[in-house]
C-alpha positions as CSV (number, residue, x, y, z in Angstrom):
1,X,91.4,85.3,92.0
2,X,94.0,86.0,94.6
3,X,96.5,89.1,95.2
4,X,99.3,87.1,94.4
5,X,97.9,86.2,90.8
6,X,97.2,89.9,90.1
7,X,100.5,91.3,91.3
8,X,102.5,88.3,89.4
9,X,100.7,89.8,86.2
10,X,101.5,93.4,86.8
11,X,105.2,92.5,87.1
12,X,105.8,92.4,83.1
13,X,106.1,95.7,81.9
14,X,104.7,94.6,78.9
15,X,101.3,93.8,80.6
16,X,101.6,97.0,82.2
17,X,101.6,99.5,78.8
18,X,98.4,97.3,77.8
19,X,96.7,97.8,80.7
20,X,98.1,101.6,80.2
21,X,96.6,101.5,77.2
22,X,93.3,100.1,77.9
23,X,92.9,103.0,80.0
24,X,93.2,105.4,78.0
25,X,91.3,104.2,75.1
26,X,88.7,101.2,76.2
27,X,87.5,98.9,74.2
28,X,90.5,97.6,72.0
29,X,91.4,94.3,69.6
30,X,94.7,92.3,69.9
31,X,96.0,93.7,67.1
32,X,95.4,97.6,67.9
33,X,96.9,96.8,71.2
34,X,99.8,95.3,69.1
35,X,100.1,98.1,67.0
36,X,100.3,100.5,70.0
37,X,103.3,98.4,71.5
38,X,105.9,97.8,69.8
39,X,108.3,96.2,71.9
40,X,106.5,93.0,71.1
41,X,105.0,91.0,68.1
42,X,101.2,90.2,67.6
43,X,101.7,87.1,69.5
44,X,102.7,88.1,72.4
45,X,100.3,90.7,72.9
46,X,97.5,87.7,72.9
47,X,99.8,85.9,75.5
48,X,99.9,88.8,77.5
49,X,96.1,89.5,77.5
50,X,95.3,85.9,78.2
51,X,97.4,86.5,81.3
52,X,95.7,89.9,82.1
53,X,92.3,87.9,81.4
54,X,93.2,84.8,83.8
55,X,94.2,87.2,86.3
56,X,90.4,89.2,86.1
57,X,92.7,92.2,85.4
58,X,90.8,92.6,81.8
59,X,88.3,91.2,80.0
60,X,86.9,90.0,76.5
61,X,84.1,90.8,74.6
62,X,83.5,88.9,71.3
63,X,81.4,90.5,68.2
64,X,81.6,87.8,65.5
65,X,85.2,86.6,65.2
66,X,86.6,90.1,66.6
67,X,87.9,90.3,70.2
68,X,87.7,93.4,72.1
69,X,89.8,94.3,75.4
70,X,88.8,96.0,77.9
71,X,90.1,96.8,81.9
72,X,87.5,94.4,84.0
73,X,86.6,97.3,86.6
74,X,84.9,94.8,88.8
75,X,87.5,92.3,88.4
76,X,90.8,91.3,90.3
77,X,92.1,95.3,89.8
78,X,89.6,95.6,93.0
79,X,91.9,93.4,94.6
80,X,95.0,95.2,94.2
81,X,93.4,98.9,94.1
82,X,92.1,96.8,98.4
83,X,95.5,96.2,99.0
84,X,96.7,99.6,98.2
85,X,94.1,101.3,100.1
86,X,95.0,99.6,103.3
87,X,98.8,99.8,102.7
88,X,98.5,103.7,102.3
89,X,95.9,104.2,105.2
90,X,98.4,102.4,107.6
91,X,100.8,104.8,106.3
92,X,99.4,107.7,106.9
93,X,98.2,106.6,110.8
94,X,101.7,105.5,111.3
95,X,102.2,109.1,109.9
96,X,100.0,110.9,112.0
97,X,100.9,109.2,114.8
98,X,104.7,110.1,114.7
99,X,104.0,113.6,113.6
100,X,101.6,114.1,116.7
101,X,104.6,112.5,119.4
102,X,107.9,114.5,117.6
103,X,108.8,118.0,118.7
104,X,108.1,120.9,116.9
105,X,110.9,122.1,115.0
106,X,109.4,125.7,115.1
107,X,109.8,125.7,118.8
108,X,113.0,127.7,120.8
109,X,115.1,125.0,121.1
110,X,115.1,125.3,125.2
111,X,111.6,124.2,124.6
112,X,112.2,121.2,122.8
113,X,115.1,120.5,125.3
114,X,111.9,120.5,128.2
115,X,109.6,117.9,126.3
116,X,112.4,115.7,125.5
117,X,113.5,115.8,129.0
């Protein structure tokens, strides 16, 4: 699976409250997933979670002819939660770094007139 593939399934909000849901409550069928969303029908909760499961976002476990849901925690999500990571560390350099070169604002402002100078 690629990044692209996982963030093109988290763009439906839809595919987001089931993953919200998963989350909060693990192992779930289709049709309690269905039952906990109502802004769509039984049908498109299974479309949904076959895109989640294509995506390695979640995955399936089958006991006789029941399906259970679940968030795949070693799946694609690792992907996105990579991505993330380095997005926010870059941040937070790029953060540092301007915090350690700007003036401080407690300083008499003759003071910061002499370092910008």
């Amino acid at each position: 699976m690629d990044a692209d593939s996982v963030f093109d399934s988290l763009s439906s909000s839809v595919r987001r409250d089931i993953l919200t849901f998963l989350s909060t409550h693990g192992d779930a069928s289709a049709g309690e997933i269905a039952d906990a969303i109502s802004d769509v029908g039984r049908t498109a909760v299974s479309t949904h979670l076959r895109i989640l499961r294509s995506s390695g976002l979640v995955s399936e476990r089958r006991a006789g002819r029941q399906r259970f849901y679940s968030l795949d925690r070693e799946g694609s999500a690792m992907i996105a939660v990579g991505y993330f990571q380095a997005l926010m560390n870059s941040a937070l350099e790029q953060a540092e770094g301007e915090t350690l070169a700007a003036p401080s604002l407690s300083a008499p402002p003759a003071a910061r007139a002499r370092r910008a100078g």
